[in-house]
GUDO-349148 format. One record per residue (C-alpha): residue number from 1; residue in one letter; x, y, z. Coordinates in nm, 4 decimals. Layout:
<recs>
+------+------+----------+----------+----------+
| resi | resn |       c1 |       c2 |       c3 |
+------+------+----------+----------+----------+
|  NUM |    a |        X |        Y |        Z |
...
+------+------+----------+----------+----------+
</recs>
This chain:
<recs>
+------+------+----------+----------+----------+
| resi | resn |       c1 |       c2 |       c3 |
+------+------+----------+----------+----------+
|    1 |    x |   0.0000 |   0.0000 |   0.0000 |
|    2 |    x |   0.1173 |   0.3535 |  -0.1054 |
|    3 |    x |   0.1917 |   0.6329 |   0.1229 |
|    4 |    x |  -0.0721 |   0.8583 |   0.0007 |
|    5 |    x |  -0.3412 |   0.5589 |   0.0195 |
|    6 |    x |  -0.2001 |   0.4939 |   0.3910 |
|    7 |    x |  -0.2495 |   0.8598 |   0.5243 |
|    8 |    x |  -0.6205 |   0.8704 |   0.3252 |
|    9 |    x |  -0.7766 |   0.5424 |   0.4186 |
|   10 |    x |  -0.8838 |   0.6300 |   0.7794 |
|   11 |    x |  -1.0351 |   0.9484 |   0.6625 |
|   12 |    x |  -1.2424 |   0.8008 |   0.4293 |
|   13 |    x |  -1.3654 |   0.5009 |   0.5796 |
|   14 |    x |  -1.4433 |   0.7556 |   0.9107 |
|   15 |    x |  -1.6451 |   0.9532 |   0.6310 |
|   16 |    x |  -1.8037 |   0.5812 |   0.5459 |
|   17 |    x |  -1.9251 |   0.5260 |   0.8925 |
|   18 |    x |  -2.0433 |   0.8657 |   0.9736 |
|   19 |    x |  -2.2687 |   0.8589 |   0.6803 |
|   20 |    x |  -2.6289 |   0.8619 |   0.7132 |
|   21 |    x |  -2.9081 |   0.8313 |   0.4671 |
|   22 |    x |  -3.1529 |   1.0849 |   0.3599 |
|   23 |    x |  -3.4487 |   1.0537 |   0.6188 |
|   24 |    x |  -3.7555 |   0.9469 |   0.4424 |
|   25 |    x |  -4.0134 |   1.1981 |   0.2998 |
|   26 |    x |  -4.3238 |   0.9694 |   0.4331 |
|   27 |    x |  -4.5576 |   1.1462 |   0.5855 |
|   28 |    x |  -4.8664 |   1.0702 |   0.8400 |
|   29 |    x |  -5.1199 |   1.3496 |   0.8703 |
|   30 |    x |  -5.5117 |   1.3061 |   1.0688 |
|   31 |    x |  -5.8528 |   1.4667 |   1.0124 |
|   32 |    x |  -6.1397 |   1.4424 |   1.2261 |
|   33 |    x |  -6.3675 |   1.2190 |   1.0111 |
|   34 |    x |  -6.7437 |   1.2350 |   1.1995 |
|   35 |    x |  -6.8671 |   1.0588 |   1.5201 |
|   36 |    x |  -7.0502 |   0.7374 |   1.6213 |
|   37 |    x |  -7.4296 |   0.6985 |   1.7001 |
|   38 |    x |  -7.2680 |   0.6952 |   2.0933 |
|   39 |    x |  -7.0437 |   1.0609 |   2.0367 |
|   40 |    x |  -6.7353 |   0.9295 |   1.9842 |
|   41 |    x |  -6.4921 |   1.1038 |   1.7144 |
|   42 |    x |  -6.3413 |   0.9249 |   1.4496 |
|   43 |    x |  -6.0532 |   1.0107 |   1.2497 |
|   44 |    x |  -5.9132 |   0.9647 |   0.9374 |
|   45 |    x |  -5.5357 |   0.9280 |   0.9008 |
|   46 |    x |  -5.3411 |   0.9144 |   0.5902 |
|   47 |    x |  -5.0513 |   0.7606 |   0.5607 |
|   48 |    x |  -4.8182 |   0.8579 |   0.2599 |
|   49 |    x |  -4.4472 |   0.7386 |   0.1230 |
|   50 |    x |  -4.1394 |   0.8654 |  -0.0026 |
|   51 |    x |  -4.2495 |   0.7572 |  -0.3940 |
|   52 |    x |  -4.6316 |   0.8684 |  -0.3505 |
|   53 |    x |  -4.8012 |   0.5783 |  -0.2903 |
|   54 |    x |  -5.1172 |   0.6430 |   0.0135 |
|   55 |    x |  -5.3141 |   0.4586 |   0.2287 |
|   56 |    x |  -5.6059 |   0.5806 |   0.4279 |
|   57 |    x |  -5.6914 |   0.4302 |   0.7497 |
|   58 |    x |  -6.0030 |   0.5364 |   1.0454 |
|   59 |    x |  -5.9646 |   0.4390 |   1.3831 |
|   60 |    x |  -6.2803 |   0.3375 |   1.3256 |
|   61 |    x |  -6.2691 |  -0.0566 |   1.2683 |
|   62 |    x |  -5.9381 |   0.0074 |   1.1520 |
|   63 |    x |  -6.0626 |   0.0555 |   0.8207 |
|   64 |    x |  -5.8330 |   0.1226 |   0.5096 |
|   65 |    x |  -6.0795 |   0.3456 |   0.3743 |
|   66 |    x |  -5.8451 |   0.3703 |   0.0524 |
|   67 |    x |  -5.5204 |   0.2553 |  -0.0804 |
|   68 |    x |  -5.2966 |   0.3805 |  -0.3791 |
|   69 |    x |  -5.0772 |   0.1840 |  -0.5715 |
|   70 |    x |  -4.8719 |   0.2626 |  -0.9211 |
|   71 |    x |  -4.9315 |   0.0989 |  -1.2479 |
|   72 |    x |  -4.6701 |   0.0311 |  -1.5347 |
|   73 |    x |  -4.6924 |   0.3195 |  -1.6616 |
|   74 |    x |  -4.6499 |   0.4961 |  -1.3073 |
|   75 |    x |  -5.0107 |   0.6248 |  -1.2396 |
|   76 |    x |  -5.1441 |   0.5655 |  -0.9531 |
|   77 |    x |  -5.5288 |   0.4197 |  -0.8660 |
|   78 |    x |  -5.7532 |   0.3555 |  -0.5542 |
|   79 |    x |  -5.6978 |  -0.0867 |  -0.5230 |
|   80 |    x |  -5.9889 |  -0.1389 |  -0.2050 |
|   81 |    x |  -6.3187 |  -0.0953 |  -0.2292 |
|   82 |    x |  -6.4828 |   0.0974 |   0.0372 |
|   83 |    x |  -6.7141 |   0.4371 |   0.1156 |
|   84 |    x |  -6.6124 |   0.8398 |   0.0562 |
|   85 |    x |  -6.7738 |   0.9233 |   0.4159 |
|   86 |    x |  -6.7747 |   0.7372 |   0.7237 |
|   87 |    x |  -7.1717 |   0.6825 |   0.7809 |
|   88 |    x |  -7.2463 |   0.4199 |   0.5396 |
|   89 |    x |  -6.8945 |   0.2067 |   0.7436 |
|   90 |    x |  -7.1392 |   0.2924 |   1.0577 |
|   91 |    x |  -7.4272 |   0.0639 |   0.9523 |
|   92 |    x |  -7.3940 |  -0.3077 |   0.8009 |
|   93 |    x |  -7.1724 |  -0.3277 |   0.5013 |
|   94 |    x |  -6.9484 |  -0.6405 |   0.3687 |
|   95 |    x |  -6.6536 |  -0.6091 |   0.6194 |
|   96 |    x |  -6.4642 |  -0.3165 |   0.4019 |
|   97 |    x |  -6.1340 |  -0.3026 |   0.4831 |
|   98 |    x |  -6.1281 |  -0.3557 |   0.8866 |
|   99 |    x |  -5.9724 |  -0.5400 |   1.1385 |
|  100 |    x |  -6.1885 |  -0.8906 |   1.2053 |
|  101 |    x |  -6.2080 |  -1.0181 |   1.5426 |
|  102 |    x |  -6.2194 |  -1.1491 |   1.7995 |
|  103 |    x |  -6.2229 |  -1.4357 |   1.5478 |
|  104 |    x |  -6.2214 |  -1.3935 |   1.2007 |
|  105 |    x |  -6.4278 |  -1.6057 |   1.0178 |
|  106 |    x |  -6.6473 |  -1.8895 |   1.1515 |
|  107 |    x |  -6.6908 |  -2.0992 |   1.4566 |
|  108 |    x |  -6.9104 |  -2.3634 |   1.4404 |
|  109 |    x |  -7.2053 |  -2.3836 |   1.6801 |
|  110 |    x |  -7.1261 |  -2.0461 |   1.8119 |
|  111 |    x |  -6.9516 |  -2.1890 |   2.0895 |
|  112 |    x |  -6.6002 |  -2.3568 |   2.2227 |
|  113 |    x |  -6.4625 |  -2.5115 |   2.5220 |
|  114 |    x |  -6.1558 |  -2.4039 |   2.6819 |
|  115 |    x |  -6.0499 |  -2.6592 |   2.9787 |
|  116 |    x |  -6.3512 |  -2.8193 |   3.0172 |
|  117 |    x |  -6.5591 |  -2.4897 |   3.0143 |
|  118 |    x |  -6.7642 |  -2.4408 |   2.7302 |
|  119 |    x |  -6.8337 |  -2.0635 |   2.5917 |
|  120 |    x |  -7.1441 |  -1.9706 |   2.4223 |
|  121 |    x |  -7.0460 |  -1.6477 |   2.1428 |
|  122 |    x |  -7.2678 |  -1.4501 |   1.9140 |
|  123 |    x |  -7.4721 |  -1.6866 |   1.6369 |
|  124 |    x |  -7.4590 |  -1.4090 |   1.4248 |
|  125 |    x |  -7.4735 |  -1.6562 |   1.0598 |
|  126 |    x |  -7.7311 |  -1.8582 |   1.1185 |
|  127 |    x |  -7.6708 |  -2.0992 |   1.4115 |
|  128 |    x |  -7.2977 |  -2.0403 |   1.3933 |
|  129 |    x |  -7.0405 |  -1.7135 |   1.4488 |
|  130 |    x |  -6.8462 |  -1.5385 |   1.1897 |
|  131 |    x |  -6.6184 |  -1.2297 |   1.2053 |
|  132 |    x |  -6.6759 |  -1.1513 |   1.5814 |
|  133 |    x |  -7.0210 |  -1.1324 |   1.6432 |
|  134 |    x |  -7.2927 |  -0.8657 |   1.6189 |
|  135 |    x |  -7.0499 |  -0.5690 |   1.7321 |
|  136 |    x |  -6.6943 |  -0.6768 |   1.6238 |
|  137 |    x |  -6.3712 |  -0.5095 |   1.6377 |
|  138 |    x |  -6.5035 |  -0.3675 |   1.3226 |
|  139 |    x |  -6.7526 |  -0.1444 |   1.4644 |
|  140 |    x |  -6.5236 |  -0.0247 |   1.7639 |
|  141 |    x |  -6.2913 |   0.3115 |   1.7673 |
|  142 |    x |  -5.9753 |   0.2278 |   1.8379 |
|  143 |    x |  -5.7309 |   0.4663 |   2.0162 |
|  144 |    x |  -5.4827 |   0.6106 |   1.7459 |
|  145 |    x |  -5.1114 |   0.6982 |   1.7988 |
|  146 |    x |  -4.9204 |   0.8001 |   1.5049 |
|  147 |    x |  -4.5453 |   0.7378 |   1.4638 |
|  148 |    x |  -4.2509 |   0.8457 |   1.1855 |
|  149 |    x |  -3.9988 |   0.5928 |   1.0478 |
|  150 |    x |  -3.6529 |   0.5890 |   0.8603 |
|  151 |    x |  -3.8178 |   0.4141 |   0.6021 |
|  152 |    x |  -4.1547 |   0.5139 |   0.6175 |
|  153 |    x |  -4.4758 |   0.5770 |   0.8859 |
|  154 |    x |  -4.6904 |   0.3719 |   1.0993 |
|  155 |    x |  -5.0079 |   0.4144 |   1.2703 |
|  156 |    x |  -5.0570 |   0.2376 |   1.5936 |
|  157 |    x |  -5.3876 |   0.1511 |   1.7307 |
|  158 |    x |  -5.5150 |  -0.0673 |   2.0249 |
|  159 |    x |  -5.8604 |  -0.1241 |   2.1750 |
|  160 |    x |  -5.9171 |  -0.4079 |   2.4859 |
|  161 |    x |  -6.2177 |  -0.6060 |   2.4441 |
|  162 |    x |  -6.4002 |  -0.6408 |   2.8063 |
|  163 |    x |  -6.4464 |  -0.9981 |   2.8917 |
|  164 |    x |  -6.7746 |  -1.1512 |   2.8466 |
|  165 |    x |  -6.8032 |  -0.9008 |   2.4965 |
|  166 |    x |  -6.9722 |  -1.0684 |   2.2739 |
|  167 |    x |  -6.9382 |  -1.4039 |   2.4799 |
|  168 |    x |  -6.6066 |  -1.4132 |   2.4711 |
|  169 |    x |  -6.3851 |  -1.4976 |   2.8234 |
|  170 |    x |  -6.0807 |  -1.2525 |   2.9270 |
|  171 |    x |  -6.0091 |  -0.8912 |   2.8824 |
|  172 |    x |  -5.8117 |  -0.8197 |   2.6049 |
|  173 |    x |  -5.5959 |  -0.5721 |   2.5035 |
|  174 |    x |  -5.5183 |  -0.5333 |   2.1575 |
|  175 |    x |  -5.2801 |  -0.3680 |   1.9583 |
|  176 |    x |  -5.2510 |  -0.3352 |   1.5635 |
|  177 |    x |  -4.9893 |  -0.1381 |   1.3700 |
|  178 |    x |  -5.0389 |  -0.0299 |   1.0012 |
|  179 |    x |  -4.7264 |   0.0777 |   0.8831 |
|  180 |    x |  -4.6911 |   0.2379 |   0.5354 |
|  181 |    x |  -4.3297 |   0.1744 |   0.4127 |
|  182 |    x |  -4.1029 |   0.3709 |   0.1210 |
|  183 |    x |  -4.0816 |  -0.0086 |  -0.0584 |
|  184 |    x |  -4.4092 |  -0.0132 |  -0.1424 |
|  185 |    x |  -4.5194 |  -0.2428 |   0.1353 |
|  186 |    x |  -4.8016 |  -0.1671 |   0.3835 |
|  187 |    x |  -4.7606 |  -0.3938 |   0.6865 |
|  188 |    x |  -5.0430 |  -0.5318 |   0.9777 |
|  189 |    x |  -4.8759 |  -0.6112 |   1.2599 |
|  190 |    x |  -5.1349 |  -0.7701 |   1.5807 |
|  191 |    x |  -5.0367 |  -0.7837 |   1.8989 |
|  192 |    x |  -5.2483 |  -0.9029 |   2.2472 |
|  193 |    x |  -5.2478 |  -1.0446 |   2.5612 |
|  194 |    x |  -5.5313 |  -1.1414 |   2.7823 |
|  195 |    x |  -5.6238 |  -1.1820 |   3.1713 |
|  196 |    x |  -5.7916 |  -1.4973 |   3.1124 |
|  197 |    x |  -5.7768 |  -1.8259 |   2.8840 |
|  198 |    x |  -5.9468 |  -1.6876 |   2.4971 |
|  199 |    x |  -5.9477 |  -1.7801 |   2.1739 |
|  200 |    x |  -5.8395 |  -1.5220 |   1.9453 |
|  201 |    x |  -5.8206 |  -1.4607 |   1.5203 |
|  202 |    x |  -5.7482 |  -1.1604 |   1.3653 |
|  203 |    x |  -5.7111 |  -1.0366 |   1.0160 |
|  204 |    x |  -5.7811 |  -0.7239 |   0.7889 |
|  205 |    x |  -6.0678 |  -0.7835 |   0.5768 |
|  206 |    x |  -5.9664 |  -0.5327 |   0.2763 |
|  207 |    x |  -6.1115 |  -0.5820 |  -0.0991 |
|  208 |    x |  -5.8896 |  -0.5383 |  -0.3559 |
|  209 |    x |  -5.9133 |  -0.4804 |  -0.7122 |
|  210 |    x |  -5.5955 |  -0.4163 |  -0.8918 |
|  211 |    x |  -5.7778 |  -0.2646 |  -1.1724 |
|  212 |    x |  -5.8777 |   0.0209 |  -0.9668 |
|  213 |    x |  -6.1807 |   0.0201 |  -0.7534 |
|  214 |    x |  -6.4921 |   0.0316 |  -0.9230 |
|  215 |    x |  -6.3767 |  -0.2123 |  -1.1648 |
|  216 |    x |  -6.6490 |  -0.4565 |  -1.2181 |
|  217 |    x |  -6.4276 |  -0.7911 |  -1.1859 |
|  218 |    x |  -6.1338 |  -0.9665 |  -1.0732 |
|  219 |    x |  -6.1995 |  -1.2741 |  -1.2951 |
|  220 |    x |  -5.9032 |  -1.1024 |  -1.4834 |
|  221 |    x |  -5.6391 |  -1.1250 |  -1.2214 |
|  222 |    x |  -5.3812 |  -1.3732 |  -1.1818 |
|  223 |    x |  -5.3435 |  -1.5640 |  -0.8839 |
|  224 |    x |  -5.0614 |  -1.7728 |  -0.7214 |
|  225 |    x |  -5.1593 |  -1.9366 |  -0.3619 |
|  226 |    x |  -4.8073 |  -2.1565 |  -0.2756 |
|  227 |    x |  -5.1301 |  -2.3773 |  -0.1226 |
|  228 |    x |  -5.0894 |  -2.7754 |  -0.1214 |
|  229 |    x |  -5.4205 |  -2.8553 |   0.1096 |
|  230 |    x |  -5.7418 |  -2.6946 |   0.2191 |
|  231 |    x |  -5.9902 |  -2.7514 |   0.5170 |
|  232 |    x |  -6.3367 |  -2.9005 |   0.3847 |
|  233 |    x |  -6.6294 |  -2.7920 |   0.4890 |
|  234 |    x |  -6.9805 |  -2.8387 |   0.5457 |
|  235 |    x |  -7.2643 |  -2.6588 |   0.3098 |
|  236 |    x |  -7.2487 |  -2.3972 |   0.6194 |
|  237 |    x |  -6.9033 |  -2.3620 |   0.5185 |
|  238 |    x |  -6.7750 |  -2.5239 |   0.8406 |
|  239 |    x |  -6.4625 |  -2.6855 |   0.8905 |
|  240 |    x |  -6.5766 |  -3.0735 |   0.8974 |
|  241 |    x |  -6.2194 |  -3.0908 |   1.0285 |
|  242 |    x |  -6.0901 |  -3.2792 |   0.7555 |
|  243 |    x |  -5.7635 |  -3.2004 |   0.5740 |
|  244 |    x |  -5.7656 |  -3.2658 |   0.1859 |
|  245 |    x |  -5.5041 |  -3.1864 |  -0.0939 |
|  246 |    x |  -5.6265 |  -2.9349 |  -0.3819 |
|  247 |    x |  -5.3894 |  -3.0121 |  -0.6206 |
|  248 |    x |  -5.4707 |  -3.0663 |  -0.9819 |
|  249 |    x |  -5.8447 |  -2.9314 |  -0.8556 |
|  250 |    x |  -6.0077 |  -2.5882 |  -0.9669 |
|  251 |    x |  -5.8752 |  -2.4696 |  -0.6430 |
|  252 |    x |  -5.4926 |  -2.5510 |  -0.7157 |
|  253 |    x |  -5.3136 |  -2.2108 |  -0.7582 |
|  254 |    x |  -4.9848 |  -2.3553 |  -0.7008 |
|  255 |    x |  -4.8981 |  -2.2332 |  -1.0579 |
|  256 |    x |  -5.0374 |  -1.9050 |  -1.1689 |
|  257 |    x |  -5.4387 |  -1.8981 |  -1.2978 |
|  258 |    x |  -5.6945 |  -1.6568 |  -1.3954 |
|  259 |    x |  -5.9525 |  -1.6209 |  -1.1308 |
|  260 |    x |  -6.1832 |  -1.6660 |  -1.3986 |
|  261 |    x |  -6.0930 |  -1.9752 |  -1.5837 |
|  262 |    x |  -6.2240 |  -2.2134 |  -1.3108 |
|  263 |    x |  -6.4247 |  -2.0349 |  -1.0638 |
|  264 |    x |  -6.7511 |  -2.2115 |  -1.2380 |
|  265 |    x |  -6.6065 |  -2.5552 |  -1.2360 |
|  266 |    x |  -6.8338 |  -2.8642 |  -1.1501 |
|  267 |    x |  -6.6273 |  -2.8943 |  -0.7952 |
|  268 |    x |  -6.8366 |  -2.8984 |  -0.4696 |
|  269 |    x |  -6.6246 |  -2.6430 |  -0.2543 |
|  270 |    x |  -6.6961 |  -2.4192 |  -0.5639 |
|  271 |    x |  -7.0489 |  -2.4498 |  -0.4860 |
|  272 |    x |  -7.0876 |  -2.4389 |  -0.1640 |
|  273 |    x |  -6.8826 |  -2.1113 |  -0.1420 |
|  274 |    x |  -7.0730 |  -1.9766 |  -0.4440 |
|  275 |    x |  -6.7158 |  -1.9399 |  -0.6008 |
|  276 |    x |  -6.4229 |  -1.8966 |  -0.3748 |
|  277 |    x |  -6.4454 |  -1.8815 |  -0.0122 |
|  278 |    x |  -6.1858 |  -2.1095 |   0.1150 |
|  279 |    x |  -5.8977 |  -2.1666 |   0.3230 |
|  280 |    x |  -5.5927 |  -2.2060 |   0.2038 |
|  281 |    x |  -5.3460 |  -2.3886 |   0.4393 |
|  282 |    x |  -4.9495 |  -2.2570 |   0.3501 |
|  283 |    x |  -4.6539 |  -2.4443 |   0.3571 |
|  284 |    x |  -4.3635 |  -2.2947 |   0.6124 |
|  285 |    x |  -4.3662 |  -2.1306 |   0.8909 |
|  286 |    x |  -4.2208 |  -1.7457 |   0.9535 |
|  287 |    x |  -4.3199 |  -1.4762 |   0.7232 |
|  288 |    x |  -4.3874 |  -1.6340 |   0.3572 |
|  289 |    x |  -4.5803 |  -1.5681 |   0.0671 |
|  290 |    x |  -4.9357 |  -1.6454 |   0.0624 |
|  291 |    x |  -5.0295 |  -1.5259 |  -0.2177 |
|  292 |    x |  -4.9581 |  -1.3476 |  -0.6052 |
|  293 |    x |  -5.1779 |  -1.1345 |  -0.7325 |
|  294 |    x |  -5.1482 |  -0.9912 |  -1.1044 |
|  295 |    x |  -5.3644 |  -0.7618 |  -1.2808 |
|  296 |    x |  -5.2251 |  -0.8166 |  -1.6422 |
|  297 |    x |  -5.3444 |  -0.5062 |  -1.8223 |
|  298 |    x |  -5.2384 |  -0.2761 |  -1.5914 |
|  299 |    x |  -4.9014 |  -0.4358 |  -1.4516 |
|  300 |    x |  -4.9974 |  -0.4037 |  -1.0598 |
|  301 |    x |  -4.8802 |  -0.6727 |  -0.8897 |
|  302 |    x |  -4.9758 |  -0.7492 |  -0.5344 |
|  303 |    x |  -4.7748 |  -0.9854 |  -0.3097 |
|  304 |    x |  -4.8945 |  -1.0998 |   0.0606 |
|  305 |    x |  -4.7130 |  -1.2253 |   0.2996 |
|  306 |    x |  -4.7937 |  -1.4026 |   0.6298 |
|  307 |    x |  -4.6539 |  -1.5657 |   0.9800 |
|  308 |    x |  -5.0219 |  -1.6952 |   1.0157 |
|  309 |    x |  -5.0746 |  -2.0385 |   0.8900 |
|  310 |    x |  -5.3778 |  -2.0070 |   0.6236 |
|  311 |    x |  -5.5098 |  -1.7523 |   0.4187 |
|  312 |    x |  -5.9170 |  -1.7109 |   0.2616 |
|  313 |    x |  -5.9431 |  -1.6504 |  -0.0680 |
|  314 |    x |  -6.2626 |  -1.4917 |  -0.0961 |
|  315 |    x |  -6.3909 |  -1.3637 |  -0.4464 |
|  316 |    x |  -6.6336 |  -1.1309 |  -0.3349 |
|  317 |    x |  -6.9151 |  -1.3820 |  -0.4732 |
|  318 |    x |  -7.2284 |  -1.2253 |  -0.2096 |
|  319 |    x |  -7.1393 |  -0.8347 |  -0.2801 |
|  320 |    x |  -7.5353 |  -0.7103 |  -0.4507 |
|  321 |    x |  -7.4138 |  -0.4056 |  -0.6196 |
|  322 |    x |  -7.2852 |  -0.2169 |  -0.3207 |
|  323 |    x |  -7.2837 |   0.1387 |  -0.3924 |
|  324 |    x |  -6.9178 |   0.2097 |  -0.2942 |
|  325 |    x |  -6.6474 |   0.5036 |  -0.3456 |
|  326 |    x |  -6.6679 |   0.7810 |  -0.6298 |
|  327 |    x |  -7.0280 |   0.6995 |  -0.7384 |
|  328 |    x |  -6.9293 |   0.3052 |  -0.8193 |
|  329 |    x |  -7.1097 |   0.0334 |  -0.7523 |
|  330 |    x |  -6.9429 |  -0.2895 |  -0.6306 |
|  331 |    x |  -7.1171 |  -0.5950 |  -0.8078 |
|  332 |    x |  -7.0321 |  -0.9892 |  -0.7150 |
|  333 |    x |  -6.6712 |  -1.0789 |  -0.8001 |
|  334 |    x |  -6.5551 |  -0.7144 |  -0.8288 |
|  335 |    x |  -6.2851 |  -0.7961 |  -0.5568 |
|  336 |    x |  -6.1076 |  -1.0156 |  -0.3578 |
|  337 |    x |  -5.9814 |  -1.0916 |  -0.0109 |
|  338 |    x |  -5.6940 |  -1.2230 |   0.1177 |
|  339 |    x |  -5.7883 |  -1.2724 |   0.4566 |
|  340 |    x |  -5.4056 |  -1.3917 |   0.6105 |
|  341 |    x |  -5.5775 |  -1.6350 |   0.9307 |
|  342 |    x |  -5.5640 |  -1.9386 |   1.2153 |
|  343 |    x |  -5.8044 |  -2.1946 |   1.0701 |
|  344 |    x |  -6.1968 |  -2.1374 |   1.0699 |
|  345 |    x |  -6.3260 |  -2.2729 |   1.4020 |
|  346 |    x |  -6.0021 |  -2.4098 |   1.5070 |
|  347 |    x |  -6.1616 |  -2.3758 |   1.8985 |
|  348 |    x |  -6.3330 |  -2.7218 |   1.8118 |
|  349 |    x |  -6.0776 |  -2.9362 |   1.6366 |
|  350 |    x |  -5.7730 |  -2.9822 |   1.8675 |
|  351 |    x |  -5.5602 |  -3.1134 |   1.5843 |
|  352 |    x |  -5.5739 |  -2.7955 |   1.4191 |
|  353 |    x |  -5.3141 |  -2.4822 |   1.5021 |
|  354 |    x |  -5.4405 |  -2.3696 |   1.8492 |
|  355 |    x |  -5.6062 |  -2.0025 |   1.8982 |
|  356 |    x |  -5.6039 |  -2.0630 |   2.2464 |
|  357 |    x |  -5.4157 |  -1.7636 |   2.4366 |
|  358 |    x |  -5.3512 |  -1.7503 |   2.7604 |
|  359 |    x |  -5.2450 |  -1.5248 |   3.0489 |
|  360 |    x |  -4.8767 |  -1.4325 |   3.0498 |
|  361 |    x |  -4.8760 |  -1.4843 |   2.6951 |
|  362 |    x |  -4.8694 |  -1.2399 |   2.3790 |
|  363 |    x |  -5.0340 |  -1.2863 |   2.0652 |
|  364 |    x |  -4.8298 |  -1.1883 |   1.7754 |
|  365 |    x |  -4.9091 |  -1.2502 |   1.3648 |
|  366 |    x |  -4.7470 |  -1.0078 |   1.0924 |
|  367 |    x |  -4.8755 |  -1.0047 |   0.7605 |
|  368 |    x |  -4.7588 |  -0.7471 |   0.4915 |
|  369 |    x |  -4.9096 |  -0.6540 |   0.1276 |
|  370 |    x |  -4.6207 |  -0.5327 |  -0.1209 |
|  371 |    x |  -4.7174 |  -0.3671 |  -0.4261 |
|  372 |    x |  -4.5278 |  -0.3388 |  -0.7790 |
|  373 |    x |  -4.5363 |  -0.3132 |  -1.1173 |
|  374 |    x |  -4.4443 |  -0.5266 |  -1.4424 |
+------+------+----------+----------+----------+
</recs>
């Protein structure tokens, strides 16, 4: 080594290690956004990036009220389909965008047993629960906190569900974290704990249409699901607690398919879910892809990722021409959900993944939704 590169080096590799990198331009801004039936005030945050991408979010339900991502060509369009104002979110609507729980999705019977004490919920589909009951954690405003990030933003919000609500044992204390990052990734991070044995499912229960919302289908996208098995179910769409494979069947997405090429397939699930309406059980454990989503003419490509163990597809196949966002009206099939989830009524079949939490414990899933373009 040269003199001259002797004397330099430490200079420049203290210049290396004292560098720091431009703070990100992601912004997080709130609005007041109306009030309850009870008073309460909701607001509406939005959440922005470094490259321009936005995502709207209430503390009411949690709701992404609207979410932007770029095309091929670089412009930008509304993907969830949703409501301009907040009242129409106040009364009964198809789950738009909010955070599902206690338990997402069904439980058979409306009821469980946790050590030898059985727990009578909220029939709230027929004889059986779905999504939480009659006043989920949809319908409750959740106490916002807003945070700034070296790569992006996040908005933090956490509500504790009194024991006995809705049936359900144990106070608990959630916490779920929307953060908004410069990669093009918005991530859900769930957190809880509980004073007393529960069972406990949550997911985000968004409807996306890479199109732009207010497209009228998503037979058009391209799916990938890295999917091997499914649970069966009853006509009720219960979990008979069987385990099958779905390869080489109209629900094998192992390879990439058109939503549309098989949806109407002579294939029982596909009937009993009018469409699709299933889970999905995923290979691996940590966070992993659970699904692909393409939207070929426009280039948006949607990946999800999960630590969960299942994901529901969900086509949309029960929306009645819900008038939505910007004057549009949201027919059957003019979205889908990836609901990232513990197994439908997993409280009564012990040899599924157990949603049993416990004192001294903490709950913890992450699931993330990365956009792109191609």
């Amino acid at each position: 080594m040269n003199l001259l590169l002797r004397q330099t080096l430490p200079a420049l590799l203290f210049l290396l290690m004292s560098f720091e990198a431009p703070a990100s331009t992601a912004t997080i801004t709130a609005a007041p956004w109306g009030q309850t039936p009870a008073g309460e005030p909701v607001q509406l945050f939005t959440l922005s990036n470094a490259n321009g991408m936005t995502a709207r979010i209430t503390n009411f339900g949690g709701i992404i009220v609207s979410l932007t991502a770029p095309d091929k060509s670089g412009q930008f369009a509304d993907v969830v389909l949703g409501f301009d104002t907040l009242e129409p979110y106040l009364k009964k609507h198809p789950f738009f965008g909010c955070i599902t729980g206690r338990y997402a999705n069904r439980i058979g019977g409306a009821s469980f047993v946790i050590d030898g004490t059985t727990h009578k919920i909220t029939a709230n589909s027929g004889k059986n629960h779905i999504h939480g009951g009659d006043l989920g954690f949809d319908e409750k405003v959740w106490a916002p906190a807003t945070r700034t990030l070296p790569d992006g933003v996040a908005l933090d919000l956490t509500y504790t569900s009194p024991d006995g609500e809705e049936g359900y044992p144990g106070n608990l204390a959630c916490k779920v974290t929307y953060t908004l990052r410069d990669d093009g990734t918005l991530a859900i991070d769930y957190h809880a704990t509980t004073d007393a044995p529960t069972v406990l499912n949550l997911t985000n229960h968004s409807y996306f249409n890479l199109a732009g919302e207010g497209h009228p289908t998503i037979l058009d996208h391209e799916l990938t699901i890295p999917a091997e098995t499914y649970t069966v179910t009853t006509d009720e769409m219960i979990p008979t607690g069987e385990i099958a494979s779905l390869l080489g069947t109209a629900m094998d997405f192992t390879r990439p398919h058109l939503i549309g090429e098989r949806i109407e397939a002579d294939f029982l699930p596909l009937q009993q879910g009018k469409g699709y309406d299933h889970n999905f059980i995923l290979p691996g454990t940590g966070l992993r892809l659970a699904a692909r989503v393409r939207h070929p003419a426009s280039g948006r490509v949607m990946e999800v990722r999960t630590t969960l163990p299942a994901v529901q597809l969900y086509t949309a196949n029960h929306l009645k021409n819900v008038p939505g966002k910007n004057g549009h009206t949201y027919p059957a099939r003019s979205a889908l959900c990836l609901e990232t989830q513990h197994f439908p009524d997993s409280p009564n079949h012990p040899a599924f993944p157990t949603t049993i939490l416990r004192p001294g414990e903490t709950f913890h899933s992450a699931t993330t939704f990365t956009f792109s373009a191609e």
